[in-house]
C-alpha positions in Angstrom: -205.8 24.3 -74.2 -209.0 25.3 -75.4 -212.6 24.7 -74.3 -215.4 26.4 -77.3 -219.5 25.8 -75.8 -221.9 26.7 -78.5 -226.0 25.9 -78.9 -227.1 27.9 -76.4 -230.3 30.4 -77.2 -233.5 31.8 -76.6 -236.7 29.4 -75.9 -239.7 29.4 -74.4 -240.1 27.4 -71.3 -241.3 23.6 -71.8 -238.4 23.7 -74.6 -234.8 21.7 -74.8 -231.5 23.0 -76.2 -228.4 21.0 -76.2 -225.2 22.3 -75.5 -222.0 21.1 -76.5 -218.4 22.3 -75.4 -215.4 20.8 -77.7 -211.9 20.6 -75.7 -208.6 20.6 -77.6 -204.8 20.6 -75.9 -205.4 18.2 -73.4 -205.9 14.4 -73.0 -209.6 14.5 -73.0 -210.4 11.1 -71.8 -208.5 11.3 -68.8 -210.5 14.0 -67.6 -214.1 14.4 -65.7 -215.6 17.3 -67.4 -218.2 19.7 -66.0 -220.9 22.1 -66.7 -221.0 25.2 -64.3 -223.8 28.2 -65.3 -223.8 31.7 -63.9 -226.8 33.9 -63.4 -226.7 37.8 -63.8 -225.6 38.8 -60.6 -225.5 35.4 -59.1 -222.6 32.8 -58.4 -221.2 30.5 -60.4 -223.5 27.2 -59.9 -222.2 23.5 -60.8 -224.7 22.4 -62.9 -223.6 18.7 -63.8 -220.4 16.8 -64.1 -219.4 13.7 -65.9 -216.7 11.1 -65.1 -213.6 10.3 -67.1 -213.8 6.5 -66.9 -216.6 4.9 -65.3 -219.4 8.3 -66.9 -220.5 8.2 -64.0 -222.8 11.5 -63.2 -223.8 14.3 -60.7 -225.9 16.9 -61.0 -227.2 20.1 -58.9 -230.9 19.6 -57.4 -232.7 22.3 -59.1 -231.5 20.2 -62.7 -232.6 16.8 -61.5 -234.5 14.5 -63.9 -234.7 17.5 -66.8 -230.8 18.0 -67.7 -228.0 15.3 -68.9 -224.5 15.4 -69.1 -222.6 13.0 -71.7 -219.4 12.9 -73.2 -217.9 11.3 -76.9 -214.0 10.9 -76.0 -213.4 10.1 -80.0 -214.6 13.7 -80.5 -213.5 14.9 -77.3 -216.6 16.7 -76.6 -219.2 16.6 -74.0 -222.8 17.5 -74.1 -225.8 19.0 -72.2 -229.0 18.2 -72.7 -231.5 20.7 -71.3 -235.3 19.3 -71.3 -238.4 21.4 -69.3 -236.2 24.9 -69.6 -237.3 27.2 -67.0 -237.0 31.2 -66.3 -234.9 29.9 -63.4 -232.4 28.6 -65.8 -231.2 31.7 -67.6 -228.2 32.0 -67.3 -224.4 31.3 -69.1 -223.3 28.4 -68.7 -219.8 27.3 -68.6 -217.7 24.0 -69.6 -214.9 23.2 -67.4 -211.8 20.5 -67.4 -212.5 18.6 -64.2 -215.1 19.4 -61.5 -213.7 22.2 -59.3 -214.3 25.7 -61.6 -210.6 26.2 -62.8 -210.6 26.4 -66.9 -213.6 26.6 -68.5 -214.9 28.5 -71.6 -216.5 31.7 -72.5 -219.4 30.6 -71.8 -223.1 30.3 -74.0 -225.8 32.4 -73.5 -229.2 30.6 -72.6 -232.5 32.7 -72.0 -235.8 31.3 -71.2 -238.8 33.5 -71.6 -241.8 33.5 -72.7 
């Protein structure tokens, strides 16, 4: 199994980056998915999580209204959108095969600064 995030960066706050995470060895569709971040010397946070068949969606209260969590099962990949970045946001931030933290990636760095 394999979970790969990339499109994380550096912006300004105000700006958007969208993250993606591409999943190979499992049977993606059957799976919710979810996007966990970790702040330098912080806990690991659940940031969003997505569904397997109905996409329906959570997300943490500090993320509300600015991020989004989708999925393409023919490219088994799922996607962050991050809108109105933040300081507060820093962080790296994790995909993960279900919703309790258990396999997730390496991670991609995203740093908001001005």
């Amino acid at each position: 199994v394999q979970v790969v995030e990339s499109g994380g960066g550096s912006v300004a706050p105000g700006g958007s980056l969208r993250l993606t995470c591409r999943v190979s060895g499992i049977t993606f569709s059957g799976y919710p998915m979810s996007w966990y971040r970790q702040a330098s010397e912080k806990g690991r946070e659940l940031v969003a999580h997505i569904m397997s068949a109905s996409n329906l969606t959570e997300y943490a209260e500090s993320v509300k209204g600015r991020f989004t969590i989708s999925r393409d099962n023919s490219k088994n990949e799922v996607y962050l959108q991050m809108n109105n970045l933040q300081p507060e946001d820093t962080a790296v931030y994790h995909c993960n095969i279900g919703i309790p933290w258990g396999y997730g990636g390496q991670g991609t760095q995203v740093t908001v600064s001005s």
